[in-house]
C-alpha positions as CSV (number, residue, x, y, z in Angstrom):
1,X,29.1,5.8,32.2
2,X,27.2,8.9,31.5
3,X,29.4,10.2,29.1
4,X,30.0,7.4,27.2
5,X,26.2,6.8,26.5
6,X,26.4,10.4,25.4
7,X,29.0,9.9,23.4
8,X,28.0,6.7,21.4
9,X,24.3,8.7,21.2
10,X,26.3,11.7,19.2
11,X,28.1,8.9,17.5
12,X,25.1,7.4,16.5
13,X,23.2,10.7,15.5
14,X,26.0,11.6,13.2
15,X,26.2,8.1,11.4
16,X,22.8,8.7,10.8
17,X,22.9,11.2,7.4
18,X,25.4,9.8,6.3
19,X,24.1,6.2,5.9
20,X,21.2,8.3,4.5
21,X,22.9,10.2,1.8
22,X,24.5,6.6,1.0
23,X,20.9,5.0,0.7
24,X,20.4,8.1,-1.6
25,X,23.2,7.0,-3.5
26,X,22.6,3.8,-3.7
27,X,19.0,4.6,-5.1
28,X,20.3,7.1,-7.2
29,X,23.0,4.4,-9.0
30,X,20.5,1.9,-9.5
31,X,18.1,4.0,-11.2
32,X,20.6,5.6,-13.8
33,X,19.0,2.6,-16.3
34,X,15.7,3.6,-16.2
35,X,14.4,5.8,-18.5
36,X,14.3,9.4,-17.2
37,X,10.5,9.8,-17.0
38,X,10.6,6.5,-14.7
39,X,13.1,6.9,-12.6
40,X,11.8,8.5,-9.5
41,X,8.7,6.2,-9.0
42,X,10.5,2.8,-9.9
43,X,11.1,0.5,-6.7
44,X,14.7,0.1,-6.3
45,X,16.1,-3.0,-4.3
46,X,19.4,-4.2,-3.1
47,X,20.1,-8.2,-4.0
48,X,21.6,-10.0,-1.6
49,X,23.8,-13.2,-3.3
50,X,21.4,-16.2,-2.8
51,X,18.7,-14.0,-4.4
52,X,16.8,-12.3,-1.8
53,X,16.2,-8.6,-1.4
54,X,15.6,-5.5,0.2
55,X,13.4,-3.1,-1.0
56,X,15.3,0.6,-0.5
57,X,12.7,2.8,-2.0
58,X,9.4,1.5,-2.9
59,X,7.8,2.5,-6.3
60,X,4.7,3.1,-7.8
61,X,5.0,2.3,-11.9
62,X,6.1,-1.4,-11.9
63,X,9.2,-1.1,-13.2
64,X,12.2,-2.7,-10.3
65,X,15.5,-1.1,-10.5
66,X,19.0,-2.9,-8.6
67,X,22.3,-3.0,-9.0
68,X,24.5,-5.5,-9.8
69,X,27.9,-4.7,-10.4
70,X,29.2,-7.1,-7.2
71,X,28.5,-9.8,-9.9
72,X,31.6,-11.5,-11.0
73,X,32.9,-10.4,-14.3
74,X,30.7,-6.8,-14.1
75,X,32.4,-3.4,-13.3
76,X,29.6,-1.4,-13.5
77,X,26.1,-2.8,-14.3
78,X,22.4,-1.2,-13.1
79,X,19.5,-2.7,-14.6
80,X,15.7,-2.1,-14.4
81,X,12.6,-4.3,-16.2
82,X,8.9,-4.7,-14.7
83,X,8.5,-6.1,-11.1
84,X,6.5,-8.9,-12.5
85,X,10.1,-10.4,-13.6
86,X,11.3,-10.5,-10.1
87,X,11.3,-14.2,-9.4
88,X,13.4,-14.5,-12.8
89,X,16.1,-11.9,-11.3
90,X,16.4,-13.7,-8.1
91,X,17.1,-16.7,-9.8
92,X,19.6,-15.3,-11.7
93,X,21.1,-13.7,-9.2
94,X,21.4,-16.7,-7.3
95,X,23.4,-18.5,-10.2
96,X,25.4,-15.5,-10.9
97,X,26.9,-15.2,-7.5
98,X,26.9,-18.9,-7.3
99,X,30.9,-19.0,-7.6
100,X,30.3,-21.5,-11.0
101,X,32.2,-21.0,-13.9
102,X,30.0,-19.3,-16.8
103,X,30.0,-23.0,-18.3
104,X,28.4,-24.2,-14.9
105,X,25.8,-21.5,-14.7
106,X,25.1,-21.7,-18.2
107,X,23.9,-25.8,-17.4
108,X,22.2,-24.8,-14.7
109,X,19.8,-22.5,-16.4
110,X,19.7,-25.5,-19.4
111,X,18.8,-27.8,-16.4
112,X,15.7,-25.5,-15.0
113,X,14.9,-25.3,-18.9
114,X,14.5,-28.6,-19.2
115,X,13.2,-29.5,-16.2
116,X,10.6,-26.7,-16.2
117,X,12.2,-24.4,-13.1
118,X,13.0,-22.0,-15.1
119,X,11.3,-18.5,-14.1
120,X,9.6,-17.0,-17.2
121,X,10.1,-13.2,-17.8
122,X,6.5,-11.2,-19.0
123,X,5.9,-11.2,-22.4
124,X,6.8,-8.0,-23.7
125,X,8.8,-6.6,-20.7
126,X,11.6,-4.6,-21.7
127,X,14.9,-5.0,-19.5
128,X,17.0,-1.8,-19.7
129,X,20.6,-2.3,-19.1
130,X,23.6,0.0,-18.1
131,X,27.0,-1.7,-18.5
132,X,30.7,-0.9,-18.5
133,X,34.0,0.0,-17.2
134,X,32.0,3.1,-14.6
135,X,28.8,5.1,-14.5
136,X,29.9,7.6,-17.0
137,X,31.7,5.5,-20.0
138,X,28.6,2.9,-19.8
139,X,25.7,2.1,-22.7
140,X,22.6,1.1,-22.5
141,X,21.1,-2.1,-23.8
142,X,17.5,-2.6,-24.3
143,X,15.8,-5.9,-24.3
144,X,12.1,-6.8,-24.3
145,X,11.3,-10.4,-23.0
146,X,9.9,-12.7,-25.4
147,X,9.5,-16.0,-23.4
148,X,9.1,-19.3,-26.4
149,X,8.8,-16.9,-29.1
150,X,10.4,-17.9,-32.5
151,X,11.7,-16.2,-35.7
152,X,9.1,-17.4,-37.2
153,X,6.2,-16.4,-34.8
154,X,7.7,-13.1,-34.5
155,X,8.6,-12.2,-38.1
156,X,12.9,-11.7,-36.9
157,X,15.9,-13.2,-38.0
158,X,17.8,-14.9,-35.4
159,X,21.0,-13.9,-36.5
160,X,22.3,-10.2,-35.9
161,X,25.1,-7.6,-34.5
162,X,25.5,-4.8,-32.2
163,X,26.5,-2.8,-34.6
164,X,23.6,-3.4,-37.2
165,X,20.3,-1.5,-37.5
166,X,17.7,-3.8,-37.0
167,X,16.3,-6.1,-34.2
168,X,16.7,-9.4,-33.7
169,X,15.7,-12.2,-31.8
170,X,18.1,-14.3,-29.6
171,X,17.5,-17.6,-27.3
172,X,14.4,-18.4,-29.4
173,X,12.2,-20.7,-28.2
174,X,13.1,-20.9,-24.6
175,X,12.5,-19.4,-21.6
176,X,15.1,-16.3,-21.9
177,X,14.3,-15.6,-25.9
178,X,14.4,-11.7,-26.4
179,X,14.3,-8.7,-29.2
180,X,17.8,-7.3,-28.8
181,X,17.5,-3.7,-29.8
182,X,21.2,-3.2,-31.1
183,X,22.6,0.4,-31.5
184,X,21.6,1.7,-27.5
């Protein structure tokens, strides 16, 4: 009896670093869309499908960092915007691992629109975005959260590319209307 609670106590001590050098990685991953200078004092959480969280590192500039690349349809995908938008992520987390089609998602979000559910990024936050196949063939996309705004209010066509040079505003007059920043 005595050696096997010294045994699973060695087993346990050597599990130890190495769940800690995979917390490290995890932090590590989810911060690689922050900008440099923010990275090591953004809070970085791990989403749990129906939206809830747990906070890995806490931070101390207000930006929230998490990856999501378990979402159906991602590969790779890290994003960061301010912690004031958190209620907004959890929501959409919650639809995106729903199981729904992207049709059925895509009404649900119109049905919180309409019915006033919705949760409303800050004005002016910026989302940063890293997307693709892996970490290293990935880009960035910027976006800064524009809740209601229109082209007109904000002086920006609502019509634009990726691959053009100025910004543009998309979703406008609703809930998720945003500058895209193309060219990131």
């Amino acid at each position: 009896m005595k050696r096997f609670l010294l045994a699973a106590c060695i087993l346990f001590l050597i599990s130890v670093p190495a769940r800690a050098q995979s917390h490290a990685e995890q932090i590590a991953r989810a911060t690689l869309a922050a900008p440099p200078s923010m990275r090591a004092d953004a809070m970085v959480i791990r989403m749990a499908a129906d939206g809830s969280h747990e906070v890995l590192r806490d931070g101390s500039n207000g930006l929230v960092c998490w990856d999501r690349s378990d979402e159906p349809t991602r590969s790779f995908s890290v994003q960061c915007t301010s912690i004031e938008n958190l209620d907004r992520i959890k929501q959409n987390r919650a639809w995106n691992m729903s199981g729904k089609t992207a049709e059925d998602i895509r009404a649900m979000r119109d049905t919180a629109e309409g019915d006033g559910s919705r949760k409303v990024s800050t004005f002016g936050s910026v989302y940063y975005t890293l997307d693709g196949e892996d970490a290293d063939s990935a880009n960035i996309h910027l976006t800064v959260a524009v809740p209601f705004a229109t082209a007109e209010s904000l002086g920006l066509p609502d019509q634009g590319s990726y691959t053009q040079t100025g910004t543009w505003i998309m979703e406008p007059g609703t809930t998720s209307a945003h500058i895209m920043l193309p060219g990131r």
